[in-house]
C-alpha positions as CSV (number, residue, x, y, z in Angstrom):
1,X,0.0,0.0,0.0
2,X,2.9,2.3,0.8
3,X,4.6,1.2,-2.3
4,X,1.7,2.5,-4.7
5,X,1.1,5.6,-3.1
6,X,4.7,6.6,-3.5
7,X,4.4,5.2,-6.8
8,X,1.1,7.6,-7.4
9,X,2.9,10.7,-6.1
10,X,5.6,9.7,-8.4
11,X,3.8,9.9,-11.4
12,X,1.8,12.9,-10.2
13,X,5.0,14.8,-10.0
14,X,6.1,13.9,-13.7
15,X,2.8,15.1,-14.5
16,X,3.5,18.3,-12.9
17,X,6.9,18.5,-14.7
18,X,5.5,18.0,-17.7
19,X,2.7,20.2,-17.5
20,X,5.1,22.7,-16.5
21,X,7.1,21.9,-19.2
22,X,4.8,22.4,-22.0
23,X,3.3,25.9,-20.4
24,X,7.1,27.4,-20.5
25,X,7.4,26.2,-24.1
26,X,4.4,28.8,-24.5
27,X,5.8,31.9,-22.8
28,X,6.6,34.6,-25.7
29,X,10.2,35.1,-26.1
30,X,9.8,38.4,-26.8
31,X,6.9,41.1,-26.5
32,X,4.3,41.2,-28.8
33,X,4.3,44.8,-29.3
34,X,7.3,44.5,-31.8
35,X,4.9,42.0,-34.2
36,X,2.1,45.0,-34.3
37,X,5.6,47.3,-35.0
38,X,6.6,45.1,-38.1
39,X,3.0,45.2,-39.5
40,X,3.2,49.0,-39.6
41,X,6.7,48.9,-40.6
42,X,5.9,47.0,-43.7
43,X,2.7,48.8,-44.4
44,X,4.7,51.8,-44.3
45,X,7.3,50.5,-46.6
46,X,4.8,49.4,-49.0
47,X,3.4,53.0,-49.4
48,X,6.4,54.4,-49.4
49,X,7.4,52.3,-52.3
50,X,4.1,52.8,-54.3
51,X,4.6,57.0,-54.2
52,X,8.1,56.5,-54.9
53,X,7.8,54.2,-57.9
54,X,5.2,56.6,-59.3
55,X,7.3,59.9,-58.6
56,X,10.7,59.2,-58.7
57,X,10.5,56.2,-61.1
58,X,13.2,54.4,-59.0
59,X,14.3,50.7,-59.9
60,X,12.9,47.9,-57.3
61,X,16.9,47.3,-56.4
62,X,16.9,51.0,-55.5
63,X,14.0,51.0,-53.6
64,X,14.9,48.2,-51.5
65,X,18.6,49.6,-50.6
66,X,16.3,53.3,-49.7
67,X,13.0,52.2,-48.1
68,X,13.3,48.5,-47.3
69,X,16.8,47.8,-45.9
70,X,16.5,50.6,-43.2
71,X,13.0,49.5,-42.3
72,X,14.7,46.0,-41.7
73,X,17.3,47.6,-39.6
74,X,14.9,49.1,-37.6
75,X,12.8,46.6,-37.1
76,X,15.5,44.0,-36.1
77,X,16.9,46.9,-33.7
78,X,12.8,46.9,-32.1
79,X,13.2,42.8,-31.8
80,X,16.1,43.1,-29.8
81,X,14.9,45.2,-27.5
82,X,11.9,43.5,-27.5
83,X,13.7,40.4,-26.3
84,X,15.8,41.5,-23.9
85,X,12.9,43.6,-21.9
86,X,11.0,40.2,-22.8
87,X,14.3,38.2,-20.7
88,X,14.5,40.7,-18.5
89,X,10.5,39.5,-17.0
90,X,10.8,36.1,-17.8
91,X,10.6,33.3,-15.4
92,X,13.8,31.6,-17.8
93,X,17.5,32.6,-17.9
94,X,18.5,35.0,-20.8
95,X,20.9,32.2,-21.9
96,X,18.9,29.5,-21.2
97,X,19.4,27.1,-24.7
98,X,15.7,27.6,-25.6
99,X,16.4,31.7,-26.1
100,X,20.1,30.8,-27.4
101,X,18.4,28.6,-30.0
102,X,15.8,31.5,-31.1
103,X,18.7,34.2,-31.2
104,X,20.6,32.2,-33.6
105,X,17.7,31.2,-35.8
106,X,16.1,34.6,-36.2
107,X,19.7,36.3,-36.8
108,X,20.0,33.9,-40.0
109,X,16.7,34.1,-41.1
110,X,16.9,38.1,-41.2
111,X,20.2,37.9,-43.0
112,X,19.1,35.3,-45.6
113,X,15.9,37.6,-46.3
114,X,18.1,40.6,-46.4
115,X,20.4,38.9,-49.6
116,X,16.9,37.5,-51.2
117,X,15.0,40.5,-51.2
118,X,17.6,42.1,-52.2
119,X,18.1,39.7,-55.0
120,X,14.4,39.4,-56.2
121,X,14.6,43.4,-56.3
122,X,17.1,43.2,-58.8
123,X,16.4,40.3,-61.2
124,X,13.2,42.7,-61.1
125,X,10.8,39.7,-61.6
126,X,7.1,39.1,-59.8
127,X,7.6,39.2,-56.3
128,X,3.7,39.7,-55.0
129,X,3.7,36.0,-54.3
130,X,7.5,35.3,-52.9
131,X,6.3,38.7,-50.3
132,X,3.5,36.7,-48.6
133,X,5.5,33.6,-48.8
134,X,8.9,35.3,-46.9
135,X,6.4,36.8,-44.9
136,X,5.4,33.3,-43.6
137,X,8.7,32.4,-42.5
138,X,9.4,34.5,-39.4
139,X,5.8,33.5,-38.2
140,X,7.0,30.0,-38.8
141,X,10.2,30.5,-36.7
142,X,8.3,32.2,-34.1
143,X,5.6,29.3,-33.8
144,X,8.2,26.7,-33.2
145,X,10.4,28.0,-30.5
146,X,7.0,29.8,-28.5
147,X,3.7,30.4,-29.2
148,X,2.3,27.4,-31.2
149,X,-0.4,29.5,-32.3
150,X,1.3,31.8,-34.6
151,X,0.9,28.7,-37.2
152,X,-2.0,29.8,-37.6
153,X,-1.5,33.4,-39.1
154,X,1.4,31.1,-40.8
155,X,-0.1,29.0,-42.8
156,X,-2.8,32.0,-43.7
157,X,-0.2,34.0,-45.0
158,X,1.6,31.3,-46.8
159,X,-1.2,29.9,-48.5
160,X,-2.2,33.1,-50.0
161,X,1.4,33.5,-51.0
162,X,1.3,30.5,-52.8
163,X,-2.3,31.7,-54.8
164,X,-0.5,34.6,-56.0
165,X,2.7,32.5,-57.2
166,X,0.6,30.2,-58.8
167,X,-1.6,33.7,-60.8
168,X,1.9,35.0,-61.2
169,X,3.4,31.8,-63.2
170,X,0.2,31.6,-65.3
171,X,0.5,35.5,-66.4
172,X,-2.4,36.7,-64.1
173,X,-1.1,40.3,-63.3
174,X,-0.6,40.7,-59.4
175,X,0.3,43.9,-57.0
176,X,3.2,43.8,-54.5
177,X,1.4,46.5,-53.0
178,X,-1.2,44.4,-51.9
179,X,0.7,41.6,-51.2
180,X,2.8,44.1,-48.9
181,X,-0.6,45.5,-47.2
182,X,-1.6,42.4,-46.6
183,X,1.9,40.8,-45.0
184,X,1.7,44.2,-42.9
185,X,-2.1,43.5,-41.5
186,X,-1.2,39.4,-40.9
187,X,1.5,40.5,-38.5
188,X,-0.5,43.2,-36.5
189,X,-3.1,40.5,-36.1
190,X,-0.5,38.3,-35.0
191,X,0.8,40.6,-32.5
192,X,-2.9,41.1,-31.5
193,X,-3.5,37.5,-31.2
194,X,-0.3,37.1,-29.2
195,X,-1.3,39.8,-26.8
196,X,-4.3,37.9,-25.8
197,X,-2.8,34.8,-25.2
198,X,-3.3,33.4,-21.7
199,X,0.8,32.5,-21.7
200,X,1.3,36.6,-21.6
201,X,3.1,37.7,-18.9
């Protein structure tokens, strides 16, 4: 009798562990503020580009190194912040492997953007569709190392990316504009979405 109920408190307490576990896996790494910051960022960006395409008449290579590169700058400059004020409440060490691991991915997956958009600019071929698609990918990142639920917004984004590839290869004319308008709203609703999750600090 003594022997099971030792063995029920055992179990119990893996329980517990686990359950633990899996809630931590949930807690943002960083604040969700800076997701509602990109979304403007890139809506921004995309008017910007519009009124500067129709005024100045400036290349899409151009436009990147003008309008998009320093919005990326400054957004990547907002996520660090908003991780380390994120660290600096969180119930985890800032070097804890889980943060290291999210550190390392998003610094590589900003820098390999940075090259391809830059690229697509200049080969100056339709990029409506690859913009929702890249779009997808931070969400993607984000969804795996925290908040499952960013999947969601995801695989939204990504599968209208794929729509538009698919009109794009077939000759149906598509706008980057919307395409940016519409990578801009997914991640304020994302940030939104993130801000009413129950694992918010």
């Amino acid at each position: 009798m003594e022997d099971a109920k030792k063995l029920k408190q055992y179990l119990d307490d893996i329980v517990r562990i686990r359950t633990l576990m899996e809630k931590n896996e949930e807690i943002p790494v960083i604040e969700m503020w800076v997701f509602i910051l990109w979304g403007v960022l890139v809506i921004i960006g995309t008017y910007l580009s519009a009124y500067a395409v129709h005024t100045a008449e400036l290349t899409p290579a151009r436009l990147y190194l003008i309008i998009w590169l320093p919005i990326l700058v400054i957004g990547a400059a907002a996520e660090t912040a908003a991780f380390f004020r994120r660290s600096a409440k969180a119930p985890i060490p800032v070097m804890s492997q889980r943060y290291i691991r999210f550190i390392i991915a998003f610094a590589g997956v900003l820098i390999s953007l940075m090259f391809l958009l830059y690229r697509l600019a200049e080969g100056q071929v339709p990029i409506a569709g690859m913009i929702l698609l890249i779009s997808s990918i931070p969400l993607f990142l984000y969804g795996m190392v925290s908040l499952s639920s960013f999947y969601i917004e995801g695989f939204l984004i990504l599968s209208a990316g794929i729509v538009v590839f698919i009109l794009e290869q077939v000759g149906v004319g598509t706008s980057p504009i919307w395409s940016g308008l519409a990578a801009g709203l997914m991640y304020i609703i994302s940030g939104l979405h993130g801000m009413r999750s129950k694992t918010e600090i």
